[in-house]
N, C-alpha and C positions, 0 to 999 in steps of 0.2 A: 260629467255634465257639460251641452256644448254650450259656447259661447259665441251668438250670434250679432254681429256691430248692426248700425241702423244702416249703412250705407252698403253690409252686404246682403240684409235684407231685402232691403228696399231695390237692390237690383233683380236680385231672384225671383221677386214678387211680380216684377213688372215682367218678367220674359214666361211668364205662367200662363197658357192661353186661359181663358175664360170661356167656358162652355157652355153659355146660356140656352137651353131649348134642348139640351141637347137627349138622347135617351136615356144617356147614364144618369144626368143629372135631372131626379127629379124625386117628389117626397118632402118627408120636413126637417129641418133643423132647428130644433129647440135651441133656445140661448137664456142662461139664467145669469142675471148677474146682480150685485146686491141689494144696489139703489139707485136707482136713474134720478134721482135728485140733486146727487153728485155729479156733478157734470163729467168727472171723471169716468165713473160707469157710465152716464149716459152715453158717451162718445164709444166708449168700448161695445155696449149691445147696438148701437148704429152702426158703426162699421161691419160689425160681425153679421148683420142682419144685411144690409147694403150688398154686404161678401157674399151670402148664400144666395141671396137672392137675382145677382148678377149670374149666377152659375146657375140660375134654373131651379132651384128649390124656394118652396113654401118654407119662410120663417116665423116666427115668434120670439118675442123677447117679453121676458116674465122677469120677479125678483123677491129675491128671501129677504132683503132688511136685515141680515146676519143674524135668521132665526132658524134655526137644523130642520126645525119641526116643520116650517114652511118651506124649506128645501125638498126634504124629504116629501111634502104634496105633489110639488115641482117638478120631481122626477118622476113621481106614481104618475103624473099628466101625461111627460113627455113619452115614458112606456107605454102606457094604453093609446096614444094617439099616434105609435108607429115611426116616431121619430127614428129618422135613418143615422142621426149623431144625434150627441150633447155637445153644448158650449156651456163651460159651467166653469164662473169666479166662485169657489170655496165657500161658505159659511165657516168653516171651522179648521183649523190644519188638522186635530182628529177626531173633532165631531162628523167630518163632511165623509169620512172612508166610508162609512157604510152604505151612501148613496151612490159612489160612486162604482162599487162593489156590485151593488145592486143593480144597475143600470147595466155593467157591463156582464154581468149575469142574464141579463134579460137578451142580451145582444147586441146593445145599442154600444157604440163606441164613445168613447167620454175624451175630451180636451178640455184640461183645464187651463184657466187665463189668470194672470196677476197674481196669483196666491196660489202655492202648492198646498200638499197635503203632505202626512207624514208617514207616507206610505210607497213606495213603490211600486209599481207590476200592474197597477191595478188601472189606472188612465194611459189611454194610448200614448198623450203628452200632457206635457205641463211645460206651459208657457211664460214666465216671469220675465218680469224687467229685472234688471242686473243689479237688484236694490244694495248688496255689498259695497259696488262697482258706487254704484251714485252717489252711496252716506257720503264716501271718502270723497270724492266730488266734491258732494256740496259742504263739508265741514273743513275742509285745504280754503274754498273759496270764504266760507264763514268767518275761520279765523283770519285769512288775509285781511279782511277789513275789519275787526271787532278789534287784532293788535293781542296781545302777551298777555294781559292782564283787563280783565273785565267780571261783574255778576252777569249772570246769566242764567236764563228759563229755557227747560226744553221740554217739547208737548210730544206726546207718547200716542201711538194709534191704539187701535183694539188690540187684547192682549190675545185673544184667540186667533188670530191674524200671523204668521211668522214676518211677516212684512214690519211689524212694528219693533220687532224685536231685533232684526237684522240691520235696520236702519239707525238703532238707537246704539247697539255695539259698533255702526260703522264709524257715529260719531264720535264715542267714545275714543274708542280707539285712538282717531287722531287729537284730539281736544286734550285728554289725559295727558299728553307730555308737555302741557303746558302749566305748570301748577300754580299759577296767578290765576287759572280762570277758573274761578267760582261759581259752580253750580248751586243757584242759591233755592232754586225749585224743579222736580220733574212731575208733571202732572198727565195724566191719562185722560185724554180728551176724547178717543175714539171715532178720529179723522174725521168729528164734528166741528164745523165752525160754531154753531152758539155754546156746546161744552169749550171751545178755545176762550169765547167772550167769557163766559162766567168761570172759567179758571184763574184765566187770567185777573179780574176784578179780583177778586182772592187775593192773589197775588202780588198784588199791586199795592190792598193795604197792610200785608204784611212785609212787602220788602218797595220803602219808594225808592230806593238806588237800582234800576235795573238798566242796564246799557245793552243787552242784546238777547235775542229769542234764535233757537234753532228747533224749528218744526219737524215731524215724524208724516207732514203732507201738508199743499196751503190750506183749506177749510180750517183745521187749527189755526196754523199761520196766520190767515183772514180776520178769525176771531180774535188773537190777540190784539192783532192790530188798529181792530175797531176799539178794542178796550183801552190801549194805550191813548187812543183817539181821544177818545171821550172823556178820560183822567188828565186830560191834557200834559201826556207824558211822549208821545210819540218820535219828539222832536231828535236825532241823533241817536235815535236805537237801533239797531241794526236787526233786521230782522230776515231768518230764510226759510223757505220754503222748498216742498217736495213733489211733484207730479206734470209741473207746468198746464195748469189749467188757464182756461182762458182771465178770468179776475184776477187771477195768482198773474200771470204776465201783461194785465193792466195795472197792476199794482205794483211791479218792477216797472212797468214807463211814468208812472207816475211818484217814482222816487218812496212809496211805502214801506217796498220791498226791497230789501238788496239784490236778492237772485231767486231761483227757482231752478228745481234738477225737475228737469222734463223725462217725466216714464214714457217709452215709445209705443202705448197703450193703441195706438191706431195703427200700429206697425203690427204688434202680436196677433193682434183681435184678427187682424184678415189673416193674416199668417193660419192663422188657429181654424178658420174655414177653410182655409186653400187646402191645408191638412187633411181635414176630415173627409172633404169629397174626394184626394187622393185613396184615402183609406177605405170609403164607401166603393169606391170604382174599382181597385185592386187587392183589397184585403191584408193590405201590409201598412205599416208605418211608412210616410212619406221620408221621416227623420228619423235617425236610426236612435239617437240620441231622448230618453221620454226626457229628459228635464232642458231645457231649453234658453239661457239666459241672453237678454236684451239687452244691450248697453244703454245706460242714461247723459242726456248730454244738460249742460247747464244754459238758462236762458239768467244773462244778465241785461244791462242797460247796453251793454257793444252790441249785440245780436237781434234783441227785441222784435227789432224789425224784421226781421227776419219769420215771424212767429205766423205764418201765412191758413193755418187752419187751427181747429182746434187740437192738442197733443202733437201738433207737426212743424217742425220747424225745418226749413229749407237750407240748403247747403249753398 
């Protein structure tokens, strides 16, 4: 698997011409991604959309809501309507193979974004954030401030997601050698902010001593945090989050949040088009590599400032 940093991305990306008008580029590129209500997808099918269509292609961006069955529509669209690629976030690690099987049966080349599958061979690439690299990130930064000895909550994403899962052993992993910190709840919120609210209320009247939250993404994070708000318990809890969305790093400047590990979701998403038209134009993989990892970097109170788009934070 390669491992791709934001800074040698982000050079690569820029010495890439861009060939808008041009003959090669042109046609459509479907973009499916879960839920543009998350701002997190949102940004991810705009940039990807932005991408193609700086290059000369007709795009689209649609989304399943992490349902197979409205994936698998998604794709019957994008085949019948001659899509020259996919851009496709998962619904499923192995519900989602047989779409993507499908698609590349039909001819159409598939890149997948933020979420692999559990499969290989079968998408040109697959695109993720470094989510191993990040957990440990953001739980070295969690614990520096929560201290040796603390109760503590941690909000779990969707369990069809490997992204939930890898995040959650990344924190483990470092958290576990500390045996004063007390995992007093983990609850599955499904990188919902209002299942984080109403978790959290739960949780709250079964455990009032909690000093610290560590998130599986901020939308949980968020929700907790409105909870604790509201319980009038927020005061001195520490709480982190995972994606660096924009609320998530208003709520680190406004002292809500302690930190946030920023997924470089605007780095991949164009990455993931610049790809496909390589691949449309020459019939190879641009990267030799199909799994592809992103490094995550952390947005605390020292950098914040720094936070000049949405998912971009400047060097």
């Amino acid at each position: 698997m390669m491992k791709l940093t934001k800074r040698t991305l982000l050079a690569a990306v820029a010495t890439l011409p861009l060939m808008a008008g041009s003959a090669w580029a042109e046609g459509l590129i479907s973009i499916i991604v879960t839920d543009p209500a998350n701002p997190y997808w949102f940004t991810e099918g705009e940039v990807a959309k932005n991408t193609a269509e700086e290059l000369g292609y007709e795009a689209n961006v649609s989304a399943h809501k992490g349902d197979t069955n409205t994936e698998s529509n998604l794709i019957d669209a994008a085949i019948t309507n001659g899509a020259k690629a996919i851009i496709l976030d998962p619904a499923n690690a192995d519900g989602s193979i047989g779409v993507v099987r499908k698609a590349t049966e039909a001819g159409i080349p598939v890149f997948l974004v933020n979420a692999e599958i559990n499969e290989s061979g079968i998408a040109i690439a697959q695109l993720v954030s470094n989510n191993a690299q990040g957990a440990a990130l953001g739980a070295v930064k969690w614990q520096e401030l929560v201290g040796d000895s603390a109760k503590y909550v941690e909000f779990f994403g969707n369990p069809a997601d490997n992204n939930a899962a890898t995040r959650s052993n990344g924190y483990n992993t470092v958290l576990s050698q500390y045996p004063d910190l007390e995992k007093v709840a983990q609850e599955v919120a499904n990188w919902d902010r209002t299942q984080g609210y109403n978790k959290m209320q739960s949780i709250i009247q079964a455990n009032p001593q909690i000093d610290a939250v560590i998130s599986g993404n901020d939308e949980m994070a968020l929700g907790a945090i409105a909870a604790l708000k509201e319980a009038g318990k927020n005061e001195g809890v520490i709480v982190g989050g995972f994606d660096g969305s924009p609320d998530a790093v208003e709520a680190v400047r406004s002292g809500d949040m302690a930190y946030t590990v920023l997924q470089p979701v605007a780095v991949f998403a164009r990455e993931a088009v610049i790809q496909a038209d390589h691949y449309i134009k020459n019939g190879e993989p641009m990267v030799a590599e199909e799994k592809q990892l992103f490094d995550c970097v952390l947005i605390t109170p020292e950098n914040v400032d720094n936070y000049t788009a949405p998912f971009t934070l400047s060097e």
